[in-house]
C-alpha positions in Angstrom: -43.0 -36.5 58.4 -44.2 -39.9 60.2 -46.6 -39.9 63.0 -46.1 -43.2 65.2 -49.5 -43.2 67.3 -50.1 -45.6 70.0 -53.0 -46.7 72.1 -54.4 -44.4 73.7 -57.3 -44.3 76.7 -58.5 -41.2 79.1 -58.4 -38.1 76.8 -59.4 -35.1 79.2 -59.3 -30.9 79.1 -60.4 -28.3 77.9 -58.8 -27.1 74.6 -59.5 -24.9 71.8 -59.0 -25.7 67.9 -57.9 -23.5 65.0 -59.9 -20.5 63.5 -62.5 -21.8 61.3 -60.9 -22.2 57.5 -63.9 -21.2 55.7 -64.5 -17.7 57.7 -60.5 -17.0 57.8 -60.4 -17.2 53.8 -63.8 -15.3 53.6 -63.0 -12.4 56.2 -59.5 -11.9 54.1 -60.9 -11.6 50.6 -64.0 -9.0 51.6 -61.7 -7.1 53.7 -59.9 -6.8 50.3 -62.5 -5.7 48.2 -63.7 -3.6 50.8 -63.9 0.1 51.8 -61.9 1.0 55.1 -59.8 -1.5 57.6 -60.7 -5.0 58.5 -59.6 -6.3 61.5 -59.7 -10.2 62.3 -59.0 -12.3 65.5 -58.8 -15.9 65.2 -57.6 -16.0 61.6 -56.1 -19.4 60.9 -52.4 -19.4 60.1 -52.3 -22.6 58.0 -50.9 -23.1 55.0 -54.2 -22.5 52.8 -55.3 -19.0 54.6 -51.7 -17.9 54.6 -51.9 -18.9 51.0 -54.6 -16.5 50.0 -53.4 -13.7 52.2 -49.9 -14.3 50.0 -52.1 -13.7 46.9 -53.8 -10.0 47.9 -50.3 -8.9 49.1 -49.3 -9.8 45.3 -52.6 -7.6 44.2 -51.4 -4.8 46.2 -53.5 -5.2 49.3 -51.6 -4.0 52.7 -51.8 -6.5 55.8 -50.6 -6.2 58.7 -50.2 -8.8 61.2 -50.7 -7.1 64.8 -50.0 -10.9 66.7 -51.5 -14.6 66.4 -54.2 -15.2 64.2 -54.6 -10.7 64.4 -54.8 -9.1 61.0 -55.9 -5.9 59.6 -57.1 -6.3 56.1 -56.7 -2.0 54.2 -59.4 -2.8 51.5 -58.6 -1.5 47.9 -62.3 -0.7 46.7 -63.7 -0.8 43.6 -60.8 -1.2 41.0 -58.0 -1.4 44.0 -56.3 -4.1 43.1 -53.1 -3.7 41.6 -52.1 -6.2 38.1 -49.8 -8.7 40.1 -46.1 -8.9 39.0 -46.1 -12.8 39.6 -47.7 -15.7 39.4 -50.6 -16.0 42.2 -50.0 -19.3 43.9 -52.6 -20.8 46.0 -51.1 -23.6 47.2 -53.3 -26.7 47.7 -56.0 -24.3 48.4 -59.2 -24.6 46.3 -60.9 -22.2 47.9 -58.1 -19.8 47.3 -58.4 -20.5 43.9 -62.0 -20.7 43.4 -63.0 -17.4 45.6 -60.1 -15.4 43.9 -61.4 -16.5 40.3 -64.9 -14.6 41.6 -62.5 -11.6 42.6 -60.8 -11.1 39.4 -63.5 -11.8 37.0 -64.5 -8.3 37.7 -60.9 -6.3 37.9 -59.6 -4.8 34.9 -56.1 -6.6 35.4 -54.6 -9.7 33.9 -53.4 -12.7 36.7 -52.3 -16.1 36.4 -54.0 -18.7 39.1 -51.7 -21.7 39.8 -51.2 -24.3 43.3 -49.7 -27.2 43.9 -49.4 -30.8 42.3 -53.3 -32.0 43.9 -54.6 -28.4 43.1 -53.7 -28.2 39.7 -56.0 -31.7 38.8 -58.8 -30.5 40.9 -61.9 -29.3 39.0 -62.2 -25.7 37.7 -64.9 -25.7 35.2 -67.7 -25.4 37.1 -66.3 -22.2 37.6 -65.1 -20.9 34.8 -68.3 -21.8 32.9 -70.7 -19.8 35.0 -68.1 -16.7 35.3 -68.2 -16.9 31.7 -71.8 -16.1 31.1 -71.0 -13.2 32.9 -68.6 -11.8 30.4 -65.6 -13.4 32.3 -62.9 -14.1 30.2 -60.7 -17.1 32.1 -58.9 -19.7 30.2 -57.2 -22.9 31.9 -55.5 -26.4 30.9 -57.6 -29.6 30.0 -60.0 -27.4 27.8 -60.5 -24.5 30.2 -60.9 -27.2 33.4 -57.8 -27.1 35.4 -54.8 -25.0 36.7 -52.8 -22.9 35.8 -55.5 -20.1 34.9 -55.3 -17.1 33.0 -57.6 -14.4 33.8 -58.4 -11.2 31.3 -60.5 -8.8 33.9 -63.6 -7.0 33.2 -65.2 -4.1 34.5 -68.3 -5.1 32.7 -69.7 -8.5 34.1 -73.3 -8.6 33.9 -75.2 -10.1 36.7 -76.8 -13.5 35.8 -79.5 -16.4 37.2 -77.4 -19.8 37.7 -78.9 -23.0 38.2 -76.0 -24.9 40.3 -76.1 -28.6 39.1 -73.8 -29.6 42.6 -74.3 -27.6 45.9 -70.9 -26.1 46.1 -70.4 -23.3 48.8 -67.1 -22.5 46.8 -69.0 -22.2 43.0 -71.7 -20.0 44.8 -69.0 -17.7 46.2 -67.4 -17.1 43.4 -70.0 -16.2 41.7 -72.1 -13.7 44.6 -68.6 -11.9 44.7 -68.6 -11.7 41.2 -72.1 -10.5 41.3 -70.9 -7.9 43.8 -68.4 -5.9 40.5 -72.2 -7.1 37.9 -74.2 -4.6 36.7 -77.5 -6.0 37.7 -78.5 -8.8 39.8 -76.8 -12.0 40.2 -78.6 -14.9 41.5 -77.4 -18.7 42.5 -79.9 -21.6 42.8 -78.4 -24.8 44.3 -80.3 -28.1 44.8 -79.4 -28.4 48.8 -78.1 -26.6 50.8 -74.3 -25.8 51.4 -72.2 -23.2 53.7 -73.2 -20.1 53.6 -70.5 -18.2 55.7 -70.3 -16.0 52.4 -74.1 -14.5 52.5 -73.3 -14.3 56.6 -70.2 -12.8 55.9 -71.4 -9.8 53.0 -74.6 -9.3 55.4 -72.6 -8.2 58.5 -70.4 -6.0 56.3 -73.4 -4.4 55.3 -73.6 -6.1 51.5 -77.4 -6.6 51.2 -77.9 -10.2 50.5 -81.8 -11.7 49.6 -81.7 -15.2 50.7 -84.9 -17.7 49.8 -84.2 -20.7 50.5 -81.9 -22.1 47.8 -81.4 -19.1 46.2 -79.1 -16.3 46.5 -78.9 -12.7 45.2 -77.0 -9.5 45.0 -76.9 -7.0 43.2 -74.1 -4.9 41.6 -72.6 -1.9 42.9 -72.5 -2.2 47.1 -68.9 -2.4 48.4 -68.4 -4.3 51.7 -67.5 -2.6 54.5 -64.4 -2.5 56.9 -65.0 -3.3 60.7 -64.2 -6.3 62.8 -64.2 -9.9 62.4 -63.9 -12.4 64.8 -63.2 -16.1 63.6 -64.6 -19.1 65.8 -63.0 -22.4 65.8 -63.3 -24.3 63.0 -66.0 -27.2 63.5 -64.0 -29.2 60.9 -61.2 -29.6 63.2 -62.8 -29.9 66.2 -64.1 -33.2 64.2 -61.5 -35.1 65.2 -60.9 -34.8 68.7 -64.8 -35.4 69.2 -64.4 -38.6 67.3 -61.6 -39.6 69.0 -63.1 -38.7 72.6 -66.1 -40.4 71.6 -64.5 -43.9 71.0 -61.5 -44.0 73.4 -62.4 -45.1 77.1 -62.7 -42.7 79.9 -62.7 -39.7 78.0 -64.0 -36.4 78.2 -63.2 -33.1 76.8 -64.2 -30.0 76.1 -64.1 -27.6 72.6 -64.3 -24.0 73.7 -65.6 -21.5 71.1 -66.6 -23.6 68.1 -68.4 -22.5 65.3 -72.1 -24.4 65.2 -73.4 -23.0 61.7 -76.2 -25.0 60.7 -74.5 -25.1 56.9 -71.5 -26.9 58.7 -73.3 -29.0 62.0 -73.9 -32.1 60.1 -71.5 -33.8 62.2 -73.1 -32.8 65.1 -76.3 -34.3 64.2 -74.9 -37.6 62.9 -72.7 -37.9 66.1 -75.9 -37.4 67.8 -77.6 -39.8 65.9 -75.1 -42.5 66.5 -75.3 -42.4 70.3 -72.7 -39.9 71.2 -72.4 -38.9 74.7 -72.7 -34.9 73.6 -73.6 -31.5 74.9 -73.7 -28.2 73.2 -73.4 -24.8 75.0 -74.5 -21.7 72.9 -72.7 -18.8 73.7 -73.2 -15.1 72.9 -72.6 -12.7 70.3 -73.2 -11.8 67.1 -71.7 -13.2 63.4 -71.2 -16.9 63.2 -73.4 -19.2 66.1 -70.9 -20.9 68.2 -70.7 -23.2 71.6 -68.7 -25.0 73.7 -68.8 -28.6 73.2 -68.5 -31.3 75.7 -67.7 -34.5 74.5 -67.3 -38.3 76.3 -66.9 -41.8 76.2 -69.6 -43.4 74.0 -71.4 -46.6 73.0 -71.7 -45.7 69.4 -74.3 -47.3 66.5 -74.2 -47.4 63.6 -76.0 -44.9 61.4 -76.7 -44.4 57.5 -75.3 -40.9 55.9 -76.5 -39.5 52.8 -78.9 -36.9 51.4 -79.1 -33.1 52.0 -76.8 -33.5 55.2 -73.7 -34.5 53.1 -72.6 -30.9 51.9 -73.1 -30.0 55.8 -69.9 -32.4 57.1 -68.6 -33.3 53.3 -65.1 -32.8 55.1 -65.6 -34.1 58.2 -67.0 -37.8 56.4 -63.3 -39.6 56.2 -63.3 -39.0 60.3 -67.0 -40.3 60.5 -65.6 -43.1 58.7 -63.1 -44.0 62.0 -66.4 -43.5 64.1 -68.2 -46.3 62.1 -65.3 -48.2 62.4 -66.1 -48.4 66.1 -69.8 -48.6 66.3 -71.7 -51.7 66.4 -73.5 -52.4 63.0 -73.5 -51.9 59.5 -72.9 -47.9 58.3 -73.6 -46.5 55.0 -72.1 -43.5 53.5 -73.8 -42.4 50.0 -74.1 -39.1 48.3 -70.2 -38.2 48.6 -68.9 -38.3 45.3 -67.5 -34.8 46.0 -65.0 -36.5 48.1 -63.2 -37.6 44.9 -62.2 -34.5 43.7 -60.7 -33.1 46.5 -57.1 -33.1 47.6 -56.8 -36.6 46.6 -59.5 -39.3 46.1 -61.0 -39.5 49.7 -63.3 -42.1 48.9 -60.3 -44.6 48.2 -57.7 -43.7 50.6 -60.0 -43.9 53.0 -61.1 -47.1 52.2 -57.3 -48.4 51.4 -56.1 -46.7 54.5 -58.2 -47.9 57.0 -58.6 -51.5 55.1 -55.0 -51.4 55.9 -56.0 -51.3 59.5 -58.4 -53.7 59.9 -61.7 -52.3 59.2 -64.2 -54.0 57.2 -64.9 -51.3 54.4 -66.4 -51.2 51.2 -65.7 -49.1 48.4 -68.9 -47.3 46.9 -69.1 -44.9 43.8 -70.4 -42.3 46.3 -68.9 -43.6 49.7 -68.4 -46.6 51.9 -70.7 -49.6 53.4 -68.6 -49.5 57.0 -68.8 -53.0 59.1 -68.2 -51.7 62.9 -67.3 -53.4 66.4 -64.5 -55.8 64.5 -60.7 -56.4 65.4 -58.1 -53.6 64.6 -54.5 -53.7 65.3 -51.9 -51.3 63.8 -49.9 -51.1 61.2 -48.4 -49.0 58.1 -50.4 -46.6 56.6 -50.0 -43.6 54.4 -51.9 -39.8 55.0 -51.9 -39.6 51.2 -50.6 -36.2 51.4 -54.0 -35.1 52.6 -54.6 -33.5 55.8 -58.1 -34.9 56.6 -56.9 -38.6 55.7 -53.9 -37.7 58.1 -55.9 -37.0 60.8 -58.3 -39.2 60.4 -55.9 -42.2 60.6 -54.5 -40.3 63.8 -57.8 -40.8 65.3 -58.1 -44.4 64.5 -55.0 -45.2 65.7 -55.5 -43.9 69.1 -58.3 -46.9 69.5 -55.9 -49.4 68.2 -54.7 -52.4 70.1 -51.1 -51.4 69.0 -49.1 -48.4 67.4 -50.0 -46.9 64.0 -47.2 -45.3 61.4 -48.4 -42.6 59.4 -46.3 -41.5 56.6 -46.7 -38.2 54.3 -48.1 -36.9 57.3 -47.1 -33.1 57.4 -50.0 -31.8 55.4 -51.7 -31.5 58.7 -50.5 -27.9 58.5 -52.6 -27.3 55.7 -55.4 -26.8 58.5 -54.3 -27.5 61.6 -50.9 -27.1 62.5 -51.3 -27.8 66.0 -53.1 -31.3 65.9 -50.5 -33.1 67.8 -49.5 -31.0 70.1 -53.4 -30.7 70.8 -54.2 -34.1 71.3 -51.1 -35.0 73.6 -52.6 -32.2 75.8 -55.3 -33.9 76.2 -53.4 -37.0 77.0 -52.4 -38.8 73.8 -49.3 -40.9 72.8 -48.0 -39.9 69.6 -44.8 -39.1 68.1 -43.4 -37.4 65.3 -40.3 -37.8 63.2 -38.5 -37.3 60.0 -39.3 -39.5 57.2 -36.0 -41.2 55.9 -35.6 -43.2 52.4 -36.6 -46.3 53.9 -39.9 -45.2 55.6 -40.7 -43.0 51.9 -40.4 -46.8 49.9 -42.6 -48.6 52.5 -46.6 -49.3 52.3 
């Protein structure tokens, strides 16, 4: 698919974005593993959640979809999953993969784990290695590091203490619901701090979970339990159209029903700290925090990123990227070599892409030195087959002087299908077509 976006000035409404990406995966998997019926509103039909709810209908887990983004998850218990009579495919979803190799470790059934082309080079040792010293038995390609897995369950996983070398919300989930089929107590230390929608997740289905600070533990033995879940929008998405009313003239919109976690508000704050026109209403409930955002027109700075922030907006940095782009001064992104290994290398397309375009960016080991205020016009670029870089480069080419062409843009549906359609409601030019031969060859 190409995406032809053209200047575009005045963005205004009210909207809502997709169910939140992290929660949808989360909600699906405990329901599983769970005693009694979970039902979830807001679930995110993208590729990735659709992906995982593909794999427990494999395992023998019964969903039913009662309407958009309504599911009712029958958990299977302790040993309720059935030995799958295919391959498990996740798709280009890591956290599919990564959360389900948690899951299995502790079933007494074999499964094979694969995904997609970008899936099967993304790292799965830091995994494996921990599940291991648990009694796991998982065995992969590239000496036990990548997809396609093999997994031997276990009924008898031991609980263990793991010092996380990389905060990794997905590595510490896997592991806590690992800990959940342990006998004993299994506890996760990280060095910062990174989503915990997991621990938020087992506490309101009634998992006792001990948090101190950094650390994590559960113990063996307590099943979640089946009630309702409802899913707020995912802050992630709502990235984008912030950005992009933040930097287009005579704009202003606002998110209804976005998910604020501290563990995912980085972008918030940084927003905040660059000069964003930006205001946050709470509003009630229980579960996940979430607000309405309003968002305008803004004189942005520049800012510096790095630190403990960086696992709270890791996803949302290739759209901070765009903001820099239109801020006056000098920004600095450090501390987000993560962004290397995820569905491509984010660090260069980003800085390819949007050098493409104009930008003065530099290429760091850990992220970009981002020169803002300067000249862009359009031109040809490619979405790398990567949702965020898609969207990103959507959102930049809004504030160009003339139209942008995105090519390998359809793995927007990977997490949010209705990206387009949402932005031309609030007012945007864009346009989408089928790629032919010649548009496949260019850039």
């Amino acid at each position: 698919m190409i995406l032809e976006v053209k200047p575009s000035r005045g963005l205004k409404g009210r909207v809502r974005v997709p169910g939140d990406k992290s929660i949808s995966h989360r909600a699906a998997l405990l329901g599983a593993m769970g005693q009694g019926v979970t039902r979830i509103e807001g679930f995110l039909e993208s590729e990735d959640c659709l992906a995982t709810l593909h794999c427990l209908s494999l395992l023998g887990t019964p969903i039913k979809r009662l309407g958009p983004g309504s599911y009712e998850i029958h958990g299977q218990g302790w040993d309720g999953f059935q030995e799958p009579n295919d391959v498990l495919n996740c798709g280009n979803s890591g956290t599919t993969m990564r959360l389900l190799m948690g899951v299995l470790a502790g079933q007494p059934i074999f499964s094979v784990l694969t995904g997609d082309a970008s899936l099967r080079t993304r790292p799965m040792g830091r995994v494996i290695e921990p599940l291991r010293s648990m009694g796991a038995k998982i065995f992969g390609r590239a000496g036990d590091t990548r997809a396609p897995l093999v997994i031997l369950g276990s009924g008898n996983l031991e609980g263990k203490t793991h010092l996380l070398p990389v905060a990794s919300a997905q590595v510490k989930s896997a592991l806590l619901l690992a800990g959940l089929r342990a006998k004993g107590i299994t506890v996760v230390t990280e060095p910062g701090p990174s989503r915990n929608h997991t621990e938020v997740m087992l506490q309101q289905m009634g998992v006792p979970v001990r948090v101190d600070g950094l650390t994590i533990a559960v113990e063996g033995g307590t099943l979640p339990r089946g009630g309702q879940v409802i899913v707020p929008g995912d802050i992630s998405s709502a990235a984008y159209l912030m950005v992009a009313a933040a930097v287009l003239p005579d704009s202003d919109i606002t998110i209804e029903n976005v998910g604020i976690n501290s563990t995912r508000a980085g972008i918030i704050k940084v927003l905040q700290s660059m000069g964003a026109d930006l205001q946050i209403e709470p509003l009630p409930g229980g579960g996940e925090p979430k607000a309405n955002i309003r968002i305008r027109t803004s004189h942005l700075r520049a800012t510096e990123i790095g630190g403990s922030i960086v696992p709270t907006l890791i996803d949302e940095l290739p759209v901070l990227a765009v903001a820099a782009a239109f801020a006056q001064g000098t920004t600095l992104v450090r501390d987000a070599a993560e962004l290397r290994v995820k569905e491509c290398d984010r660090i260069a397309a980003v800085t390819q892409e949007l050098g493409r375009l104009g930008v003065d960016i530099e290429e760091r080991a850990d992220g970009w030195v981002i020169q803002g205020g300067g000249s862009l016009t359009g031109g040809r670029v490619s979405g790398r087959g990567d949702h965020r870089i898609v969207m990103a480069l959507t959102v930049l080419g809004l504030g160009m002087k003339s139209p942008v062409e995105i090519k390998d843009a359809e793995a927007i549906s990977i997490s949010f299908p209705e990206f387009v359609t949402t932005l031309k409601e609030l007012g945007a030019e864009i346009e989408e077509r089928a790629a032919n031969p010649q548009d496949r060859q260019a850039i």
